[in-house]
N, C-alpha and C positions, 0 to 999 in steps of 0.2 A: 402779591397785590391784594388788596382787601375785597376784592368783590369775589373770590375762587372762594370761597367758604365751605367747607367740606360738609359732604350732605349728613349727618351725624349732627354736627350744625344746627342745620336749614331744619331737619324734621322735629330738635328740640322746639326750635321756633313755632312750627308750625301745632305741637302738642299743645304747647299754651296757650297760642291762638285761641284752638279748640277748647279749650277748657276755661278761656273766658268767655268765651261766646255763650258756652252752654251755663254760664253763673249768672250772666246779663240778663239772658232771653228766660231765665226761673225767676229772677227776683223781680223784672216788669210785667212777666205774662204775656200774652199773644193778645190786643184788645182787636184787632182783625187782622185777616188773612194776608200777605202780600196779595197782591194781585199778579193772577198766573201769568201775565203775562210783562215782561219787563221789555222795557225802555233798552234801546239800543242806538250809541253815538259811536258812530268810527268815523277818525278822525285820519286822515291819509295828507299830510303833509308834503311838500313838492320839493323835491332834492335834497330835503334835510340830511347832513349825515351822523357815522354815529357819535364823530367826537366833537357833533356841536352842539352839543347836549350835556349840560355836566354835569350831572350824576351819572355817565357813561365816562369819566375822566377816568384813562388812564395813562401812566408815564406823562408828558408834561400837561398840567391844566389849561384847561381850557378856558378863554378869557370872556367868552360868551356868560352873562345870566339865566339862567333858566328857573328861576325859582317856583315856579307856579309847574312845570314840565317834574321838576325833581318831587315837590309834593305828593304829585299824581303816585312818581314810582313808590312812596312811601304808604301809599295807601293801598297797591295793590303786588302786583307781579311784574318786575323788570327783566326782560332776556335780555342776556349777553349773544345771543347766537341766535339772533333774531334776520332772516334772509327777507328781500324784495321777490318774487317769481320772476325779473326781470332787471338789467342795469339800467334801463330807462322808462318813460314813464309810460305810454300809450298801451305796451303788453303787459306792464303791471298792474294798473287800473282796470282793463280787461280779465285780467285771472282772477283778482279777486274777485271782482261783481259776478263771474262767469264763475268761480270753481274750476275751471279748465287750465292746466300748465299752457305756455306761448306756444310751446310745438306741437302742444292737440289743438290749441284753437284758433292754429296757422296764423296766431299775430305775433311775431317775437320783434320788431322795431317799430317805430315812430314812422309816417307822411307811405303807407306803401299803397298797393294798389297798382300797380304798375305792371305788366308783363317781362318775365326777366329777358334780361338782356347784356351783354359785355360794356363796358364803358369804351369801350372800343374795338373794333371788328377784331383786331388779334390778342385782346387780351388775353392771358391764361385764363382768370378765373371770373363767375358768373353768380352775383348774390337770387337766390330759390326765391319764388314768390312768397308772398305774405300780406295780408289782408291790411285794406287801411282802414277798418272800420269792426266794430262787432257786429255782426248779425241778429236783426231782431228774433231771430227763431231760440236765440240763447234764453231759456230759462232762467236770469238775474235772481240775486238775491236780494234786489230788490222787490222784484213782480212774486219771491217765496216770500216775500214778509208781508208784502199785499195781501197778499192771497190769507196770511196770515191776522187778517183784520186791524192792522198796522200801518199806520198815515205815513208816507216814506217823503221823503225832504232829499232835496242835495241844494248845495251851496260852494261854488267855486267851479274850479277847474273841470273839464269834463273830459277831454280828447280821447273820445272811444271811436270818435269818426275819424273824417279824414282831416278835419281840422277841429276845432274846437267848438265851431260854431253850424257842421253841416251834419244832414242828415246822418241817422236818427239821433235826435238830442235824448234827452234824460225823461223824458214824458214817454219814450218810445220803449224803453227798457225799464218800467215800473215805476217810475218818480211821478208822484201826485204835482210837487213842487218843484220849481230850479229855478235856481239865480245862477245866471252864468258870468257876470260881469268880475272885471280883472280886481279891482278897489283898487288900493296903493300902488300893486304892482304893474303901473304901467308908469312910460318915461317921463319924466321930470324936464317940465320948460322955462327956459332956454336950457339949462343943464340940471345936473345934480347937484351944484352948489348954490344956485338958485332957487326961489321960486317954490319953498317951503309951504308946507301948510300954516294957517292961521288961524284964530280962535272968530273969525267973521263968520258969521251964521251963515254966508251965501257961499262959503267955501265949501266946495264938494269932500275937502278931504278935512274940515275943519277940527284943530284940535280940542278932545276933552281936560275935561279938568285936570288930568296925571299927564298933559300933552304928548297924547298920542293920536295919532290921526284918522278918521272915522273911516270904516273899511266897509264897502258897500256886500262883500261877501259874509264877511265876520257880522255885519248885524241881522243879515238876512238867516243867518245858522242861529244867532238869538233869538230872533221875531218866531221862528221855526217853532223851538223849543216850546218859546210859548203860548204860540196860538195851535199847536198840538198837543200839549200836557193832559188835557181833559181824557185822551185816550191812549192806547200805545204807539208810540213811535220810531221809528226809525232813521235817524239822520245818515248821511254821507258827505260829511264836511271834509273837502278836497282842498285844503287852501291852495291860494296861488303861490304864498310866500312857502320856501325863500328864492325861489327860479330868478330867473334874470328876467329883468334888467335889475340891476342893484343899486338901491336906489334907498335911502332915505328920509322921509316928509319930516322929519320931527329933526327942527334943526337939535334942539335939546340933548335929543338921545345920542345923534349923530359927534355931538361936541364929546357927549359923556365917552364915548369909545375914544376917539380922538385924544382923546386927556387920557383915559386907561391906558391905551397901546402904549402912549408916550412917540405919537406923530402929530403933524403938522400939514393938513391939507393946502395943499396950494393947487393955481391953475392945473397943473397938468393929472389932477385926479377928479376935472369935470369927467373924465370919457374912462379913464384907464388907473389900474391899481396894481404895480406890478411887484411889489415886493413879498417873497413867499412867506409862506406858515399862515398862521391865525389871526394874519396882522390888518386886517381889511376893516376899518372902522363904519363904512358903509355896512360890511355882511355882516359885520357883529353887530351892529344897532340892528337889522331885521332879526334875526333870529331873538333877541328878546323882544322886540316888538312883534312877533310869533307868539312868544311865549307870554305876553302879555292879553294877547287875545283867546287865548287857549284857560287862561284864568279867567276871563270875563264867563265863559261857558261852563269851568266849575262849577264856578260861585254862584250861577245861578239856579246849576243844579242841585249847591248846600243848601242854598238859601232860600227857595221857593219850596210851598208846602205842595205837596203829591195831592189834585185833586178823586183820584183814584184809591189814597189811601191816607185817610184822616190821621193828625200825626204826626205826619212821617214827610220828608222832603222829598223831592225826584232822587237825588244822587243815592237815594235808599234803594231805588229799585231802579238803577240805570245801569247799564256794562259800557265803559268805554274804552273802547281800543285806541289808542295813540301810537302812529306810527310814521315811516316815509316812503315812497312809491322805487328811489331808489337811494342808493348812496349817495352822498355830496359830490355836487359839481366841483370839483377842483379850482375850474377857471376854464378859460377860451379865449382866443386869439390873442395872446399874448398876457391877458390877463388874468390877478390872481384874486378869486373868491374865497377860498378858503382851506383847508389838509385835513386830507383824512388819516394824516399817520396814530399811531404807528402801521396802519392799513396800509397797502399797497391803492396809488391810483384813485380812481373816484368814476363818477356818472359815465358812461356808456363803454364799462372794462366786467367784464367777470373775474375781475382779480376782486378781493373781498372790499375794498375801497368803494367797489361799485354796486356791491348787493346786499354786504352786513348793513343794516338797519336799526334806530330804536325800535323798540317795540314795549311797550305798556299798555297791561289789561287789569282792571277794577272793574270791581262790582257785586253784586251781592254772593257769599259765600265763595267770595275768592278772599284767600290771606292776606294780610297788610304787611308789607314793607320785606317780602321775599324777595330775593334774586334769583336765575337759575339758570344754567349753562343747557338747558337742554335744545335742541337745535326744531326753530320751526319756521315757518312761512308764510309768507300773507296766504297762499293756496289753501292755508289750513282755517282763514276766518269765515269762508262759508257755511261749511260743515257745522264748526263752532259753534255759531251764531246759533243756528238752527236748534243745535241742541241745548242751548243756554235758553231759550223762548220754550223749549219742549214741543219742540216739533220733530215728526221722523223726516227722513231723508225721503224726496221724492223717489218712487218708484223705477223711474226711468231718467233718473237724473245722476250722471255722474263725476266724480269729485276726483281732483287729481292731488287733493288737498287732506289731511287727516283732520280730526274732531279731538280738539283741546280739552273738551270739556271736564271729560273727568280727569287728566292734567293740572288744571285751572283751580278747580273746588276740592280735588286731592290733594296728592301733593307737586307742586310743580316743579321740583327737583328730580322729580323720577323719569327718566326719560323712556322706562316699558311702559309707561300710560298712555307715550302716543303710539297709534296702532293703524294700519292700513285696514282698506275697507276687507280686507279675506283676512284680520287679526293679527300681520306679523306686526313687530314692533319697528318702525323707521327708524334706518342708522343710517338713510342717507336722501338725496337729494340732487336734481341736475337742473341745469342752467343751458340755453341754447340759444346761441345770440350770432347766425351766419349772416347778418348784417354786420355794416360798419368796421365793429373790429372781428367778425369774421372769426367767431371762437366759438365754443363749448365746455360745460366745464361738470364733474358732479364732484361732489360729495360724500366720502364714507367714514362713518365713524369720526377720527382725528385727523384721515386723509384727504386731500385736495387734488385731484385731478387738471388740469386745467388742457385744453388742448386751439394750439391756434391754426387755422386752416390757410396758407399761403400757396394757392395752385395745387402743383401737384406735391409740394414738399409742407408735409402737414407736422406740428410738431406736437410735441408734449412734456408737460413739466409736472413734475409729482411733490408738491410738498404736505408734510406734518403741522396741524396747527395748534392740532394740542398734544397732548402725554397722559391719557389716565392713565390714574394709577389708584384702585379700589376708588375708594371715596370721592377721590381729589381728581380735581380737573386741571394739569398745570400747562400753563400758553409757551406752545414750543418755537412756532416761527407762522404767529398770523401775521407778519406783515411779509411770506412768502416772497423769500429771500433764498433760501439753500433749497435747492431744485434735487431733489433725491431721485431722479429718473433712471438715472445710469446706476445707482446703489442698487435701489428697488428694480429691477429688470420686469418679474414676475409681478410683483405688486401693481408697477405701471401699466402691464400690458392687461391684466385682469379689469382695473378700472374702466383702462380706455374701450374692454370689450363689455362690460357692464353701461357704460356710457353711448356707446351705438349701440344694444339692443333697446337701452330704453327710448332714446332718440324715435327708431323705428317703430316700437309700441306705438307714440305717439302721433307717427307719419308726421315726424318732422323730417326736414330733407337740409340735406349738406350744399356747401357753396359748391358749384356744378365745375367742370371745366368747361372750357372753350374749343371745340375741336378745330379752330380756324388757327388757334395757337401757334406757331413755330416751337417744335421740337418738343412738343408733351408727350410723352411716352402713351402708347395706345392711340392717339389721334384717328390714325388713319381706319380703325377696324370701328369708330363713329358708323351709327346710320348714316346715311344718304336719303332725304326724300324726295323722291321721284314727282308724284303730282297728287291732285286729292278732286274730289268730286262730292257735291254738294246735291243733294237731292232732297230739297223741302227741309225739315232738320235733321238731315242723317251725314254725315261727314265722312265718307271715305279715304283714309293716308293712304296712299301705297308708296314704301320705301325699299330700299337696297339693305340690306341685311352684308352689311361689312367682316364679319364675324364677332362681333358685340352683341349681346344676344339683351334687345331691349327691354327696360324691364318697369318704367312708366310714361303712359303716354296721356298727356296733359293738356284740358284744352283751358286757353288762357281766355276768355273773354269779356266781352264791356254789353250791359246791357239798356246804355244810356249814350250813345255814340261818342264813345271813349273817355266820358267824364269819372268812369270807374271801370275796373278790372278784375274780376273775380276766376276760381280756379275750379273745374270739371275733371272729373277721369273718365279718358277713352278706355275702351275695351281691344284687348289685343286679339288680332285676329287670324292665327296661326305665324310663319316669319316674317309675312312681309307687308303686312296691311293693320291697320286701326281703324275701327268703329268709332268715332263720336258722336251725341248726341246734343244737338245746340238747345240750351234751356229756352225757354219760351220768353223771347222778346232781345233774343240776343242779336245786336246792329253789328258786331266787329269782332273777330277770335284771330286768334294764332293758335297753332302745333305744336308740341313740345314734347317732343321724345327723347327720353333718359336712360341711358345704356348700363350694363354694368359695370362699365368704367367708369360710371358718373358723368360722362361727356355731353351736354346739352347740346339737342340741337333743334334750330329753330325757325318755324316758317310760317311767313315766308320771314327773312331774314330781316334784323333791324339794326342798323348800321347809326350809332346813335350821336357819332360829330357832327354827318350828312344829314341827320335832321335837325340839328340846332341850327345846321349851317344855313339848312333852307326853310326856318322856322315849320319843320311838321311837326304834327301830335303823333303818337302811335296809332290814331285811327285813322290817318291816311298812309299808313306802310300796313296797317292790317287786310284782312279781306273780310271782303263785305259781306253779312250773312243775306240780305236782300230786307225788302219789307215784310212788315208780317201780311201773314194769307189775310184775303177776305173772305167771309162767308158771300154765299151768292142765292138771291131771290129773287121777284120779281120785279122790272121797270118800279122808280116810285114818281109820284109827282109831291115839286116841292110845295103847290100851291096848298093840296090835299094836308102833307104833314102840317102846315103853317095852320091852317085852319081846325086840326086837331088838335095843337098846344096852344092858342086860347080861344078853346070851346071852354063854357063853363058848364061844369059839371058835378055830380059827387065827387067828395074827395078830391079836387081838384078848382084851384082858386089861382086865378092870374093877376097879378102884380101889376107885369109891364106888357104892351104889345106897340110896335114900330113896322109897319111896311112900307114909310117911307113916302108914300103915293100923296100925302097933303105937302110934299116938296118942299119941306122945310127943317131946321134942324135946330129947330127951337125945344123940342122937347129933350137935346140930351146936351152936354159940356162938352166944350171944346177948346181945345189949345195947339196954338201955331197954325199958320196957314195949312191946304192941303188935305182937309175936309169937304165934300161938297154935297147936293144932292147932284145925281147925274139921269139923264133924261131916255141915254143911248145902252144903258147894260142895265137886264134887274131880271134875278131869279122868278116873280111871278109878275104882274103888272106892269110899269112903267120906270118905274125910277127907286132909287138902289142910295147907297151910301156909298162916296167915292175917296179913297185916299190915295192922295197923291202924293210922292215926296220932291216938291220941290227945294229947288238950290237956294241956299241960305237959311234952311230953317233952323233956330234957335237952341234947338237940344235934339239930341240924337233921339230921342220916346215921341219924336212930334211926326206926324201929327196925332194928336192924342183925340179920343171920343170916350167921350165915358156918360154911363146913364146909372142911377142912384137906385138903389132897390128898398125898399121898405119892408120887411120880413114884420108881421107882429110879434111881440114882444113876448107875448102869452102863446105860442105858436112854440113849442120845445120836441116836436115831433115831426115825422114825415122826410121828404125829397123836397130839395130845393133842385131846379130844374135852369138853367140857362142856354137856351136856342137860339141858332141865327142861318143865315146860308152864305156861303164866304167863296169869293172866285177870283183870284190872281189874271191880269191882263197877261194874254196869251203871248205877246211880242215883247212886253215889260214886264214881266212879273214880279210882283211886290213882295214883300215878305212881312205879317203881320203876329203883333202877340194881342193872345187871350187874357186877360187877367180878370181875375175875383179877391176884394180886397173886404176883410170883415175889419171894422172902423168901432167897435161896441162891445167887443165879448174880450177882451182884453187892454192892458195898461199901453200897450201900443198896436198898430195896425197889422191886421194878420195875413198873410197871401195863402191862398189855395190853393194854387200852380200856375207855372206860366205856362200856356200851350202857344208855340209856336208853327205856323203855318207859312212853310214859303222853302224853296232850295231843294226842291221837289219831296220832300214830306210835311205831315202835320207830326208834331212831335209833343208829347207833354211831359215835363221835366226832365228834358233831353231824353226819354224813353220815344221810339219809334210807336206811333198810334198806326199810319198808313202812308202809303206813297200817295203822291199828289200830281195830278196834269193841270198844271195852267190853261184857262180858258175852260175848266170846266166848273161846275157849281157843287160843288159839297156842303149836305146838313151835317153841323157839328151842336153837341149836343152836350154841357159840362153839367154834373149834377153830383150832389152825395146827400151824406143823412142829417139831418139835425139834431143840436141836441146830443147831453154826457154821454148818451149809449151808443153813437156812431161810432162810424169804422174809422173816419176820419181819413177818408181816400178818397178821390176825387173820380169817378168814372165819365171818361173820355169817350163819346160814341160818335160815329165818323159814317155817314151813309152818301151814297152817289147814285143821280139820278138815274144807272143800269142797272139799280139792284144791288151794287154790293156795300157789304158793311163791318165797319171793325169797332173792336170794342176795346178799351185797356182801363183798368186802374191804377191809380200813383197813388202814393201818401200824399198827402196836405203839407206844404212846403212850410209853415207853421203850425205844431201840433192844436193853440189854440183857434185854429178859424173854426168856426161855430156855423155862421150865414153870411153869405155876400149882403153889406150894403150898397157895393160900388162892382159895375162891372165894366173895364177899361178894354179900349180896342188901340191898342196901340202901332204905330206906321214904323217900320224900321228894316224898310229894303233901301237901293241904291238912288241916287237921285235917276229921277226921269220914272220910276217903275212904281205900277198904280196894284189896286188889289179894291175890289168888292163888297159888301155887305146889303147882306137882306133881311128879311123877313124874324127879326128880334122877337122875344117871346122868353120870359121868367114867370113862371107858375112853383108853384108850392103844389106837391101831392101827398094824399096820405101814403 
């Protein structure tokens, strides 16, 4: 096949290279420096696979266009043996931003977060916990390129959280910029055969002159480009295409495949496409519609001149990486998208279907139009990057990824140039995906490991996927087909023991057994836990020592009452007992001790049909860690606090002030009945704010109150402060939300947090602040900073009239809230059930 080119070859290529370079750069001269610091676009593409790309053709062509994708490769370095860190997309996009392989950065599948559990109390086997989100403590390559004096951008697809749109977005992990919005890729109404874009200026999706349709991601990665050009950049363009839903806009393009395939859409291809191979006229109009937008962002990098270097255009001084997060989606539920053959499989498999990927890299002092067989990784762009900007490696930052660099602007045929961080040369590579399909897989040299974990009969298949031989690299059986397991005896079991020590390096963990199982071998020699004992946050197990001799003990917990689940280690405490320590603000944990037979066991027990059956969440079969402590001081009076949040003072300036006593409720906004002054309850004086929820009100947020805050404009500094005193009727008790709404410091409306008060605590953003008595008066007190150099958290302070008092911070449930203009008290307990308010009070301090 014409891409194996023997490196004898590749290095004649790459001598000439060199020796026009060096004849070019004499006969112009140097009239300025590059600028040290270059432009960096990586471009991570969503399911593309590798043979939908064609200048990746091989055996039969591919019917897809890519012409503006094949360019790219002609101008830089194309791998052949190019890997994803993952077969799906959420722990891909994570290793790369992160440098951390899935099984160091405990995220190896898509929506987790969850406490592990059996899908059914006697299942054999049990998928290990796994993060549904990155942690902002991860040092990003994008917060390294910040740091780096480098305007960072993203544009598209995000899913580092637990969904795509929830805490922490791309502003949280170094991104100046993010456009999150889907463009094309959402569904088509009434269908896909309908309902096309048009050239109507009011069309959201309106087509250009070459009719193609305007993609609110793809121009936001332009607009990028160019209102950052002036200094160094960093883009992270995620597109959404080509993921599902498959779909589209351009009836034009959609005809044009239609007529290429040589089919005939009728009705029954509004929903479904079932016939196999490459035949999908819908996924083949995306993918050059992909690849058409991927040329708008060349071009503009040919064609715009570098205001950094008089001249000279950006693409002079730009590296862009072109790649896909994993292998192509095959299809699903019946449906077919598209073949990865001659690959085995596709998106959510560790067979190569699901992890070989394009990869193309250009840019300055990288070769034009090289190919090369040497085997790398998205894990290896962080490093990369770093060193292609000239920067060193963080001190205390570590890469599970190797540095291309001198690879890249050497020669990148040579597969000794890539080098682990203690200098060996990498000949190999692992994959760990105990979700879904419940596999594991590495990499050595020409060998393929692959191993699938089914309970306790775990298997393994060994194929060859190439044959060097000196020079030549020739393709033995990459579409892993002839299983050498039982040939290779020795071979196999070396792998598969190369494969669990790196695993472990890692502190990745294997799908667990069930000890509830029928007939698992070892079951019975399972711990037993006896009982546990909670003292403040110190966790006491004490269990039965079955003769399994335990060997981690895990505490699984939510520190948001069960809206998230994250992972601790207990300390073992001689046989029969575990130390855990509850992190600070944890509402709900489970137990979880792991034998050395792998056998989970877990408490208190979660029986997972029996809660669908009776609609629970996992925080009501957890246990409860309790409220958090309060500090304790003296008796306060709330009339005393009221009258020292607006005092006017140095450094302190009040906005708003309400006690309510002119019995009137003309100074704030109100919606739906169920607002009132009342006569008979009020923290200092006479008369209080009363919400009440009576039967028929109009929207489940009524009754609503809200009062307007005016922050000056010229005001970029200090505490904004929001006060009141809040009391739930002791026989009804109500349940009410806090909100702060900035309406000004962005293109849409921004929220601070909801603090919720009622169902006996105050909560802010489902984080526990304190436990709560009806019938008594609690000052609550919501404030943070103003202004670019804020923390952008929101601190939550909770005091009661005996003295005690709790304090918590959250993030800002919108990274850009700035200043409340609007602060809403919203009603939403049961009908009949009343709740309070007193003494209001917004001051600004330095």
């Amino acid at each position: 096949m014409s891409h194996y080119l023997n490196a004898a070859s590749r290095r004649a290529h790459l001598l000439l290279f060199s020796l026009i370079s060096i004849q070019v750069l004499a006969s112009i001269g140097v009239a300025q420096e590059r600028p040290a610091k270059p432009n960096i676009v990586l471009i991570l593409t969503d399911d593309l696979g590798w043979q939908d790309v064609k200048c990746y053709d091989i055996d039969e062509p591919s019917p897809m266009e890519t012409p503006n994708i094949d360019a790219l490769a002609q101008r830089g370095v194309m791998f052949w043996q190019a890997y994803s860190p993952a077969p799906v997309c959420a722990p891909s996009r994570a290793a790369i931003l992160s440098g951390l392989h899935p099984a160091h950065g405990e995220m190896t599948s898509v929506a987790g977060g969850y406490p592990p559990h059996p899908p059914s109390p006697r299942a054999t086997q049990i998928s290990p916990f796994y993060m549904a989100r990155m942690p902002v403590e991860r040092f990003t390559l994008a917060e390294a390129m910040k740091a780096e004096g480098y305007r960072t951008g993203h544009s598209g697809k995000w899913h580092i959280s637990n969904n795509h749109y929830e805490y922490p977005k791309p502003y949280r992990h170094g991104f100046d910029s993010s456009t999150h919005e889907r463009g094309v890729q959402v569904s088509m109404k009434p269908d896909r055969l309908t309902g096309f874009a048009t050239r109507n200026p009011k069309d959201p999706f309106r087509l250009d002159e070459n009719g193609f349709p305007l993609d609110v991601p793809q121009q936001a990665a332009l607009d990028f480009i160019h209102e950052s050009k002036k200094e160094p950049f960093f883009l992270y363009y995620a597109t959404w295409l080509v993921h599902a839903p498959i779909v589209m806009r351009s009836e034009q393009l959609l005809h044009k495949y239609e007529q290429k395939l040589g089919v005939t859409l009728t009705a029954e291809h509004k929903d479904i496409w079932k016939t196999p191979g490459q035949t999908n006229p819908f996924y083949c109009a995306m993918v050059e519609q992909l690849d058409y937008y991927m040329g708008q962002i060349f071009n503009y990098l040919e064609t715009t001149d570098d205001p950094r270097w008089p001249g000279h255009t950006l693409i002079e001084n730009t590296y862009i990486i072109f790649t896909s997060d994993n292998g192509g989606m095959e299809g699903g539920r019946g449906a077919v998208y598209t073949d990865n053959v001659p690959l085995d499989r596709g998106k959510i498999s560790l067979k190569e279907g699901g992890t070989r990927v394009p990869l193309i890299i250009t840019g300055p002092g990288i070769p034009a139009g090289v190919q090369t067989d040497v085997m790398v990784n998205g894990l290896d762009f962080y490093p990369t990057i770093l060193s292609l900007i000239g920067v060193d490696k963080p001190a205390d930052k570590h890469f599970d990824g190797c540095d291309l660099a001198s690879l890249l602007t050497g020669d990148p045929t040579d597969a000794t140039r890539v080098r682990d961080a203690d200098g060996k040369v990498r000949d190999g590579m692992i994959w760990h995906f105990p979700q879904a399909e419940n596999t594991s897989s590495i990499r050595v040299g020409d060998y393929k490991l692959f191993r699938s974990y089914r309970g306790d009969a775990t298997t393994r298949s060994l194929y060859r996927l190439y044959n060097r031989k000196g020079d030549q690299t020739v393709r033995s059986d990459i579409e892993e087909m002839k299983d050498l397991a039982s040939e290779l005896p020795e071979k196999t079991a070396e792998m598969d023991a190369q494969l669990t020590e790196m695993i472990e390096e890692m502190g990745g963990r294997l799908p667990y057994l069930n000890p509830r199982a029928d007939g698992t071998p070892k079951r019975e020699n399972a711990p037993t836990i006896v009982d546990h004992r909670q003292n403040g946050n110190t966790v006491e197990v004490t269990y039965r020592n079955n003769g399994a001799r335990v060997v981690h003990a895990d505490l699984i917990y939510s520190p948001n009452d069960g809206r998230e689940w994250l992972r601790a280690s207990g300390r073992l405490d001689g046989k029969d007992k575990v130390i855990v320590t509850l992190p600070q603000g944890t509402s709900h944990y489970f137990i979880n001790l792991v034998d050395e037979n792998n056998f989970l066991v877990i408490h208190p027990l979660i029986d997972r049909p029996k809660m669908q059956r009776e609609k629970l969440a996992f925080r009501d079969v957890a246990l409860f860690a309790g409220y958090p402590e309060p500090t304790n001081s003296e008796p306060v009076s709330l009339g005393d606090l009221y009258a020292q949040r607006i005092e006017a003072s140095p450094g302190r300036t009040v906005l708003r002030s309400e006690d309510f006593e002119k019995n009137s409720l003309s100074s704030l906004n109100t919606a739906g009945e169920g607002s009132s002054i009342t006569k008979t309850t009020a923290a200092t004086g006479k008369h209080s704010l009363r919400l009440f929820e009576e039967k028929g009100l109009a929207r489940e947020w009524m009754p609503l109150v809200s009062t307007p805050i005016s922050i000056p404009a010229q005001t970029t500094s200090g505490t904004f402060r929001v006060s009141l005193d809040v009391m739930l009727e002791k026989e009804a008790p109500g349940v009410i939300a806090l909100g702060l709404k900035d309406s000004i410091s962005h293109e849409s409306a921004q929220s601070a947090a909801q603090v919720r008060i009622g169902n006996g605590a105050i909560k802010a953003n489902d984080r526990f602040v304190s436990e709560l008595q009806p019938g008594e008066w609690h000052h609550v007190e919501l404030s943070g900073q103003l202004g670019l150099g804020g923390d952008k958290m929101l601190t939550v302070s909770i005091t009661t009239v005996d003295g005690r008092a709790w304090n918590r911070k959250v993030p800002y449930t919108n990274f850009h809230f700035d200043r409340p203009t609007d602060a809403q008290i919203i009603g939403l307990g049961p009908v009949g059930s009343a709740a309070y308010v007193d003494n209001m009070a917004v001051t600004i301090e330095d």
